[in-house]
Z-matrix of the N, CA and C atoms (Angstrom, degrees):
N
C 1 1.443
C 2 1.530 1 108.66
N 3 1.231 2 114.36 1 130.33
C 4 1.753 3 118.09 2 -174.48
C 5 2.114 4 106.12 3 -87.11
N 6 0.945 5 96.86 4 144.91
C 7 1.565 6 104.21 5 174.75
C 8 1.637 7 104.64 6 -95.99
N 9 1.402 8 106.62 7 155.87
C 10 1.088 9 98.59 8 130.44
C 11 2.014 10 141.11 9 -136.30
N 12 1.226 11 119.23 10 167.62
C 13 1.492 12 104.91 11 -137.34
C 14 1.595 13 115.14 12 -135.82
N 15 1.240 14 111.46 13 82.00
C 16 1.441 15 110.15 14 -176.05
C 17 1.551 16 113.19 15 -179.14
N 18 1.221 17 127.07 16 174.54
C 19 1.264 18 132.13 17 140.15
C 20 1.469 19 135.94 18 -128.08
N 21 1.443 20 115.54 19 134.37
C 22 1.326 21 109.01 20 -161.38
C 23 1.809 22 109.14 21 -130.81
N 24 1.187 23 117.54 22 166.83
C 25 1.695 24 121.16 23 -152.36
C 26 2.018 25 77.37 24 -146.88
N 27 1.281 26 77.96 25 94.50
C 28 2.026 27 91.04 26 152.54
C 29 1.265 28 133.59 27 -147.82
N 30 1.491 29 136.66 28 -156.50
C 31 1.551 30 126.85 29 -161.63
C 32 2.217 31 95.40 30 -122.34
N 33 1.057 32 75.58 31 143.59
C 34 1.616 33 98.75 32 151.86
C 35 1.570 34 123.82 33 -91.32
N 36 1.519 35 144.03 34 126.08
C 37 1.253 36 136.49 35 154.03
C 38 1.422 37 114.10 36 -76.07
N 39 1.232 38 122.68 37 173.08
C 40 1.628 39 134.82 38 -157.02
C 41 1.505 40 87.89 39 -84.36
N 42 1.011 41 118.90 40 -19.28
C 43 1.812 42 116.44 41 176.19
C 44 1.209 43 118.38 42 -95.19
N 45 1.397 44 121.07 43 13.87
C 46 1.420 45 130.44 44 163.37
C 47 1.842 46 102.22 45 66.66
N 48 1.602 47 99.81 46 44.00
C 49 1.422 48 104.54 47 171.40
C 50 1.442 49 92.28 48 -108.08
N 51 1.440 50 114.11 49 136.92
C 52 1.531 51 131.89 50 148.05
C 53 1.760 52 125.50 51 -108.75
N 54 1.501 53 82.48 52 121.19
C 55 1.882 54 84.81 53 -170.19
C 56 1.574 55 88.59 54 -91.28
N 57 1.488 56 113.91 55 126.37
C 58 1.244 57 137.49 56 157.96
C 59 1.388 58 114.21 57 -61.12
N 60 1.492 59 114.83 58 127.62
C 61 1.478 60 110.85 59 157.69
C 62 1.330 61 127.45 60 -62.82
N 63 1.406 62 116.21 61 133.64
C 64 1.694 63 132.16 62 -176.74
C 65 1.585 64 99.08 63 -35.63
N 66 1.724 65 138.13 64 -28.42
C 67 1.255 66 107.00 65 -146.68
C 68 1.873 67 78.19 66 -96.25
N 69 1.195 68 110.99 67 -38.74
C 70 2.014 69 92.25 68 176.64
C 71 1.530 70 108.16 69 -66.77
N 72 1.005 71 128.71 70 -34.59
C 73 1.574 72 104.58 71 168.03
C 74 1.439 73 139.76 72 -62.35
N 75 1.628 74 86.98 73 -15.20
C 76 1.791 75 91.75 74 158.03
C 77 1.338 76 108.14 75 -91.42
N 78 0.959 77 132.50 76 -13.00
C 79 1.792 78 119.51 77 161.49
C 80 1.512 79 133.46 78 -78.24
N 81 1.639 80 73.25 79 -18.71
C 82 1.953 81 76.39 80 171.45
C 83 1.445 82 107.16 81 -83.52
N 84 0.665 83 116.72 82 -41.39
C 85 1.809 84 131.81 83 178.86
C 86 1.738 85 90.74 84 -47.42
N 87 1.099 86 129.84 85 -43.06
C 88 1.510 87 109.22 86 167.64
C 89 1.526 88 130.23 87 -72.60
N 90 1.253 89 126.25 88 23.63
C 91 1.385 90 153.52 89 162.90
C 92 1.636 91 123.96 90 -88.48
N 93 0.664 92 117.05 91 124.83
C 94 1.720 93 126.58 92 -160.31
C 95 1.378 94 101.27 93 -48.38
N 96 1.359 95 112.30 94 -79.36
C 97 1.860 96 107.63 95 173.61
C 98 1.260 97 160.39 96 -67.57
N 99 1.806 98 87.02 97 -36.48
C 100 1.146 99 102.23 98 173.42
C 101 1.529 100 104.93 99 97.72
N 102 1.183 101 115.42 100 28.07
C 103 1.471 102 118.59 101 178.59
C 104 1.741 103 106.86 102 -145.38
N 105 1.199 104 97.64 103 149.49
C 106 1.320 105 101.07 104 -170.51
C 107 1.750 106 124.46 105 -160.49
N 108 1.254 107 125.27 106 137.03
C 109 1.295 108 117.78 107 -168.97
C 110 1.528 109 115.78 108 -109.14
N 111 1.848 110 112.13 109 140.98
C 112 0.990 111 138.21 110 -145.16
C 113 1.607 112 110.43 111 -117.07
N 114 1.447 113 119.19 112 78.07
C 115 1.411 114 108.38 113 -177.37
C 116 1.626 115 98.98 114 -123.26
N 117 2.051 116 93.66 115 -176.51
C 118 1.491 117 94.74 116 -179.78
C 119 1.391 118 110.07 117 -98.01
N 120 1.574 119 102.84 118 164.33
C 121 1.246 120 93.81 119 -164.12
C 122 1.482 121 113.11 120 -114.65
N 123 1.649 122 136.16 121 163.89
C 124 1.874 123 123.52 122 -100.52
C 125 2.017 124 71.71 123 -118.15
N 126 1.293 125 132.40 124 -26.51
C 127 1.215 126 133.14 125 -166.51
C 128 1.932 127 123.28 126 -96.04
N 129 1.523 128 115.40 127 -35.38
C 130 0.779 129 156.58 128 161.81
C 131 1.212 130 149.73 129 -94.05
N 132 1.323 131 136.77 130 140.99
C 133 1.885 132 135.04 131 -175.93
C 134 1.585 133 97.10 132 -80.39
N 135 1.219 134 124.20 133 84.70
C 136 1.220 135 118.52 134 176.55
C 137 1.161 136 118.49 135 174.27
N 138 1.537 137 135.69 136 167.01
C 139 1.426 138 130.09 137 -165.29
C 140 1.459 139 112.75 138 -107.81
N 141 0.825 140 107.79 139 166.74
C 142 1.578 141 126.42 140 165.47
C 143 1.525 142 127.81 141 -123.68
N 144 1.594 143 104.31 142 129.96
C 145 1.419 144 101.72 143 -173.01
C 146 1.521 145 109.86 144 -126.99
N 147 1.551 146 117.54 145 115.61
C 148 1.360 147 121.17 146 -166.64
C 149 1.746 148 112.43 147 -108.82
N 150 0.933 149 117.05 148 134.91
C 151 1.725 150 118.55 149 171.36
C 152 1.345 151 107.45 150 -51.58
N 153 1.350 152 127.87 151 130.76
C 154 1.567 153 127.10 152 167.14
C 155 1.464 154 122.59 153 -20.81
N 156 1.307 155 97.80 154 -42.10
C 157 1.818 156 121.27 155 173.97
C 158 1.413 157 123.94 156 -39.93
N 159 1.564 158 99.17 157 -61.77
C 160 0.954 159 124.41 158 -158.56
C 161 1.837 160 109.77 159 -80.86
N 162 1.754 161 101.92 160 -40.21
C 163 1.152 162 92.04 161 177.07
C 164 1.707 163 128.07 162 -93.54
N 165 1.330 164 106.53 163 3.42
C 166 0.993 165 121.59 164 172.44
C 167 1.513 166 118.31 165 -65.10
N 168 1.688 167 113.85 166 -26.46
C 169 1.324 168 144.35 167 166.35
C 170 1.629 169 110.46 168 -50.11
N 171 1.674 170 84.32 169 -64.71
C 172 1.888 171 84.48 170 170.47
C 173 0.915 172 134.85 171 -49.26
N 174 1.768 173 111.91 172 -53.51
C 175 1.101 174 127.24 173 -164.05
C 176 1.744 175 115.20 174 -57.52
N 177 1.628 176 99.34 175 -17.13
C 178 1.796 177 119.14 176 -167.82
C 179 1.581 178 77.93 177 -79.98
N 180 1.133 179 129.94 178 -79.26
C 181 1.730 180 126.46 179 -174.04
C 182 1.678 181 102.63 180 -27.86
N 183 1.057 182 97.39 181 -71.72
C 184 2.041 183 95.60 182 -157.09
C 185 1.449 184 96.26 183 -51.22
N 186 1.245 185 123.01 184 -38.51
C 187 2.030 186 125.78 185 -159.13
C 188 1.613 187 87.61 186 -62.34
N 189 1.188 188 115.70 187 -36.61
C 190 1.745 189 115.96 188 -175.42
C 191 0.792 190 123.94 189 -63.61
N 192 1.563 191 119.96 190 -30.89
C 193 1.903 192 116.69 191 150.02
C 194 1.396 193 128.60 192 -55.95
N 195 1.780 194 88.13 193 142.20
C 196 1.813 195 89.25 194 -169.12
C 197 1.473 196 104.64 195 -70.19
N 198 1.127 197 124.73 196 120.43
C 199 1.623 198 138.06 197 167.04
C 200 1.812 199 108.58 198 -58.70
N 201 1.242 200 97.94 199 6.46
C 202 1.951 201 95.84 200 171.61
C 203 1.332 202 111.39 201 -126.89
N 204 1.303 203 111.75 202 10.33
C 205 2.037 204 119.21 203 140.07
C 206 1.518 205 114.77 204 -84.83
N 207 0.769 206 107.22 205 90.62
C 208 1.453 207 122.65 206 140.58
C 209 2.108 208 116.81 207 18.41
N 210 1.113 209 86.60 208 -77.98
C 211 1.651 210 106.60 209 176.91
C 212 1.942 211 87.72 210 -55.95
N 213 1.478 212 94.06 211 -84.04
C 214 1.494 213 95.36 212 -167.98
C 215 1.464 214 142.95 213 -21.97
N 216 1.693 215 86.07 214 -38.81
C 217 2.021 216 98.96 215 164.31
C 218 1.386 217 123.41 216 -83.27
N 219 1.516 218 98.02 217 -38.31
C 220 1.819 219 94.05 218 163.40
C 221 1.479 220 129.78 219 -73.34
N 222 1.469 221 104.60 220 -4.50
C 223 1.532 222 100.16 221 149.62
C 224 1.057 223 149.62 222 -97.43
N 225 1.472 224 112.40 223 -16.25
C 226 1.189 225 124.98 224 157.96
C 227 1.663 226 112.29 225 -89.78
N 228 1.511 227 124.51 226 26.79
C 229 1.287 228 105.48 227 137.88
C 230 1.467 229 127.77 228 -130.08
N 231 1.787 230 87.17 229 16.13
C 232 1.722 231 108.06 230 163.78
C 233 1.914 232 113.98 231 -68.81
N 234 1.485 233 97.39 232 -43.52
C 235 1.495 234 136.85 233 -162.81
C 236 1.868 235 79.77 234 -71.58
N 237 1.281 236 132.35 235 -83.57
C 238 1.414 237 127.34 236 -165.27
C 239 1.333 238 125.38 237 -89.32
N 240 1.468 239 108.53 238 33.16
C 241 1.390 240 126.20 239 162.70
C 242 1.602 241 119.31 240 -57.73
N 243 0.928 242 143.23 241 100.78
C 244 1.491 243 160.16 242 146.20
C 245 1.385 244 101.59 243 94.31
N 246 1.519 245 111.78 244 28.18
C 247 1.858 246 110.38 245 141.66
C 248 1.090 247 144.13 246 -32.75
N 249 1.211 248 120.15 247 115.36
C 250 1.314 249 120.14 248 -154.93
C 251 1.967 250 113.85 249 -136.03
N 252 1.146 251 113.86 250 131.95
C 253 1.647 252 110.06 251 -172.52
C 254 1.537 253 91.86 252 -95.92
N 255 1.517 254 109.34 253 137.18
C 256 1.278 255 127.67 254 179.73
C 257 1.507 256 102.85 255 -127.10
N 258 1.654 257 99.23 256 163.31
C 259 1.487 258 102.15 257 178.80
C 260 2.040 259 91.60 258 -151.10
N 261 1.276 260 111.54 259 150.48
C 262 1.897 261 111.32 260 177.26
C 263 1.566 262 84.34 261 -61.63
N 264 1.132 263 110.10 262 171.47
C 265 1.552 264 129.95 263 163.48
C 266 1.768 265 110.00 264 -110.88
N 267 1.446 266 125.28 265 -166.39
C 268 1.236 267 106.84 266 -177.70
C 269 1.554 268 118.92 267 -88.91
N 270 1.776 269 100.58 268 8.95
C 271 1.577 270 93.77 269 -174.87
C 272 1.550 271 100.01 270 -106.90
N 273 1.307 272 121.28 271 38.77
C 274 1.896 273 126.55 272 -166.78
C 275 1.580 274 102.39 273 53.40
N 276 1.399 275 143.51 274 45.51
C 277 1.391 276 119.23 275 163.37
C 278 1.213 277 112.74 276 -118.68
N 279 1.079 278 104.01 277 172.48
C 280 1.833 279 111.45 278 176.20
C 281 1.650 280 99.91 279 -111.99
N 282 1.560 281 135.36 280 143.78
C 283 1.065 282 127.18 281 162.33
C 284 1.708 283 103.57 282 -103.15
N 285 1.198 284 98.89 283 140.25
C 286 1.522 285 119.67 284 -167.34
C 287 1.799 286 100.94 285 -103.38
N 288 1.546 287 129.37 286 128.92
C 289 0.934 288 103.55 287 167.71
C 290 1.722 289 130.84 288 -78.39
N 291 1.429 290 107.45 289 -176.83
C 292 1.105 291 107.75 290 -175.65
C 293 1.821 292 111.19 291 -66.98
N 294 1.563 293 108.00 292 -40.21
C 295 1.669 294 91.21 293 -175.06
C 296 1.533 295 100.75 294 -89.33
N 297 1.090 296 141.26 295 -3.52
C 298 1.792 297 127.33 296 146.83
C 299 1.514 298 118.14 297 -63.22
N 300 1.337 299 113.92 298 -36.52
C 301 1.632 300 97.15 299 169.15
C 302 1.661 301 107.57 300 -76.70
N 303 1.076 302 134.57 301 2.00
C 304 1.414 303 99.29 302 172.65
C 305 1.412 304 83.94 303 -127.83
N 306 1.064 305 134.27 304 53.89
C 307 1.632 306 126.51 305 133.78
C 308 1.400 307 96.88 306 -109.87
N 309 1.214 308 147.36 307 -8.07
C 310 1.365 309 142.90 308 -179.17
C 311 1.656 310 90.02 309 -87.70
N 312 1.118 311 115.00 310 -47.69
C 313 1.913 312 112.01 311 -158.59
C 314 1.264 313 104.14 312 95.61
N 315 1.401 314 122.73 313 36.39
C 316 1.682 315 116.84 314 -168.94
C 317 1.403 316 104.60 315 -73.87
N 318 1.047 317 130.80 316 149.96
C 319 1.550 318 148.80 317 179.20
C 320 1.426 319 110.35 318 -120.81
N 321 1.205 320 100.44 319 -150.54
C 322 2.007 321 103.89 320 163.00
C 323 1.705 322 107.77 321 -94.44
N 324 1.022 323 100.13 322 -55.19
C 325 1.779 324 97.93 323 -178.23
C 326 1.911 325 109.02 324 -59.49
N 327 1.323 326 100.97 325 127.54
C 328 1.573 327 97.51 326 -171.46
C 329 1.880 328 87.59 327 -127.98
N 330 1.584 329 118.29 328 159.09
C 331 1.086 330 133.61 329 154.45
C 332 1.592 331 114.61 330 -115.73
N 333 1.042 332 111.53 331 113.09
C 334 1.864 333 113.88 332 165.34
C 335 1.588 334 103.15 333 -96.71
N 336 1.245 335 99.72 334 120.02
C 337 1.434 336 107.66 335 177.38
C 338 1.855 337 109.05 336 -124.16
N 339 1.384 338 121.43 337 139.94
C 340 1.511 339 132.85 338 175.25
C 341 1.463 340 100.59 339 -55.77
N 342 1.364 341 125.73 340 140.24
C 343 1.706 342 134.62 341 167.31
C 344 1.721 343 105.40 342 -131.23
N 345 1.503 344 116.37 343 23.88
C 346 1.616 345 106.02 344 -179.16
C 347 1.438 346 103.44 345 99.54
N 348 1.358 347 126.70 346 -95.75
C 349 1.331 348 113.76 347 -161.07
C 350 1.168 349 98.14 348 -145.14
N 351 1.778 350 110.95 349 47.80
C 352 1.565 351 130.95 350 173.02
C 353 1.174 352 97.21 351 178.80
N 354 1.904 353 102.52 352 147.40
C 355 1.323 354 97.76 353 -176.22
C 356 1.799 355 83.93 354 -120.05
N 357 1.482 356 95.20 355 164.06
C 358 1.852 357 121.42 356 170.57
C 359 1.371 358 120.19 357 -106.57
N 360 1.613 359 107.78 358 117.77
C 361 1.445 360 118.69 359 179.21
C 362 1.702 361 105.21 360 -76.14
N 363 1.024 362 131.77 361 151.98
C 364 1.752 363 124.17 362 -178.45
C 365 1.684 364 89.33 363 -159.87
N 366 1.636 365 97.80 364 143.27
C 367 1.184 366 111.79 365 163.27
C 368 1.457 367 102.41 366 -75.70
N 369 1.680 368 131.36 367 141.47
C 370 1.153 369 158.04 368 -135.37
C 371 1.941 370 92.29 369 -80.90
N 372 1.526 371 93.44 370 -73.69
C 373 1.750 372 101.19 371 177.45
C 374 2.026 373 101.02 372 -41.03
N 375 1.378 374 114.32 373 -58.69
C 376 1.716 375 105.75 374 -170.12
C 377 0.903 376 122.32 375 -65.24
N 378 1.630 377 131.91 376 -19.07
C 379 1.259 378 138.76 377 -171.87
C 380 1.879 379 103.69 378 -79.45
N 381 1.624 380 100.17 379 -39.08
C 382 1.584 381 96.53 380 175.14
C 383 0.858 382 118.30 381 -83.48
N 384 1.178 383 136.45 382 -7.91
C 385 1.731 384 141.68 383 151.15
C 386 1.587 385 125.65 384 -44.60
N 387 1.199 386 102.78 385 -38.93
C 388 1.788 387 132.36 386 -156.08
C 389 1.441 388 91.01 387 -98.19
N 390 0.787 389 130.33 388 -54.01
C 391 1.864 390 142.83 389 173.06
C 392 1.789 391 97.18 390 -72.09
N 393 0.570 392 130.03 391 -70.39
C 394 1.869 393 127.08 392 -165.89
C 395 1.834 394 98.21 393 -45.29
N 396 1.042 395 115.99 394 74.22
C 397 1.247 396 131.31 395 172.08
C 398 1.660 397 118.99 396 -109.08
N 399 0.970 398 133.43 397 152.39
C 400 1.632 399 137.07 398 175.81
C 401 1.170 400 99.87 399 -69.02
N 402 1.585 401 121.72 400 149.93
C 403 1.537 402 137.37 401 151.87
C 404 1.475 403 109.22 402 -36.56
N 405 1.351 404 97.73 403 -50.04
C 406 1.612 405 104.01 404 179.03
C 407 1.241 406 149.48 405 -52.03
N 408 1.882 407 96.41 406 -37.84
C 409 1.494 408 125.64 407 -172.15
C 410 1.557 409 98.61 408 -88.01
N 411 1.880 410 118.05 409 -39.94
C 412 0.859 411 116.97 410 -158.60
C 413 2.122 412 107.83 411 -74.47
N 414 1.914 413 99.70 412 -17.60
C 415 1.185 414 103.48 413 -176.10
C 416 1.839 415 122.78 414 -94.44
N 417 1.080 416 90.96 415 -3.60
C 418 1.867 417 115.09 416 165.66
C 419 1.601 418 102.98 417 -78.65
N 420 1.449 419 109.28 418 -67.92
C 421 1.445 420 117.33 419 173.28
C 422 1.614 421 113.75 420 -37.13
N 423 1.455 422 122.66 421 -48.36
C 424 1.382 423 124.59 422 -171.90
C 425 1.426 424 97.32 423 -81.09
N 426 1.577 425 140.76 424 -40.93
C 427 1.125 426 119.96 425 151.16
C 428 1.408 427 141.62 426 1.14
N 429 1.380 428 82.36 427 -95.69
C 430 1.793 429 112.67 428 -177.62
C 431 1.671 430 110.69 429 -52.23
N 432 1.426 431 110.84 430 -43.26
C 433 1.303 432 108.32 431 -179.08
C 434 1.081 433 116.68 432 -75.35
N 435 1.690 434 127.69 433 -58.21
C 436 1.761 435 130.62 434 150.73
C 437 0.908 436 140.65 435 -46.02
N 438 1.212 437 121.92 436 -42.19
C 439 1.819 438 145.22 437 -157.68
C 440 2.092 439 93.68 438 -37.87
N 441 1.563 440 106.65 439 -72.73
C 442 1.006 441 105.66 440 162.34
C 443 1.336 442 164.43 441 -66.94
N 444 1.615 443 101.69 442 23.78
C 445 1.924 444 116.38 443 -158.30
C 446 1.909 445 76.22 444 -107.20
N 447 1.772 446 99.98 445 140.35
C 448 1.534 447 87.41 446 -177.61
C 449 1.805 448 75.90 447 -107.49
N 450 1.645 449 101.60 448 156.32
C 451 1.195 450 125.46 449 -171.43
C 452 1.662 451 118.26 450 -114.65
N 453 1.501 452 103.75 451 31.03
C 454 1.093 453 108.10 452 168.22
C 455 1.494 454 136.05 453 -27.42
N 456 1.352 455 138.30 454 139.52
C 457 1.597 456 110.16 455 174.56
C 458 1.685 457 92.61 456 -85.78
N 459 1.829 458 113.18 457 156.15
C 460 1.591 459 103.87 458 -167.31
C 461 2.231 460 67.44 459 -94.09
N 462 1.614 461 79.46 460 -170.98
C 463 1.708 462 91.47 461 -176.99
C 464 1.341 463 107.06 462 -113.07
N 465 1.381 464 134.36 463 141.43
C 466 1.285 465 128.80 464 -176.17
C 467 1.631 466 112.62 465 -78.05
């Protein structure tokens, strides 16, 4: 499974174009097609951007819920609310639509930050909000979520 790995501080145009920095466009370029889907994301004011690959993966999970629960269908059309397939254009950008940038709060200042095997678009001000956490909170948090993953080395 490929990561991806960085954080980056760039602009939005009034047309909801974002020019990607060269070093994620060479990571996307390690993705089979070159296509990729663009939704919001279920925790946060902000988007999510998955390799065709990857979400095609999901999409095999959610299809596996029974669509005659109730919960189950209204979440998966909470979950694929204003999904959208994107591709760079020839000047490296992604165009974002208009009702995903204002569920993000996009402005001009944008943060693209790495999440594993999706990256997150964030308006610049929310992203430092979401991060401006205590040493403290952030070391309870790494706790609770790690504390228990055993980290064995596996054996080749």
């Amino acid at each position: 499974m490929k990561n991806f790995i960085g954080t980056y501080e760039c602009r939005i145009d009034d047309k909801g174009r974002l020019k990607l920095p060269s070093a994620l466009v060479k990571q996307m370029g390690d993705f089979d097609d070159g296509s990729f889907v663009i939704k919001r994301a279920v925790f946060q004011p902000c988007l999510e951007v998955y390799p065709m690959t990857g979400w095609e993966q999901l999409m095999q999970k959610l299809n596996s819920l029974n669509r005659f629960i109730k919960k189950n269908a209204d979440f998966i059309r909470m979950f694929t609310a204003g999904v959208k397939v994107v591709e760079l254009d020839n000047a490296g950008r992604l165009q974002i639509s208009k009702d995903l940038t204002q569920f993000a709060n996009l402005k001009k200042e944008i943060v693209i930050t790495s999440a594993g095997e999706l990256f997150e678009i964030w308006d610049k001000e929310a992203y430092e909000n979401v991060i401006a956490t205590s040493e403290e909170n952030f070391a309870k948090l790494a706790e609770e979520v790690m504390g228990n993953i055993s980290f064995e080395e596996k054996e080749l």
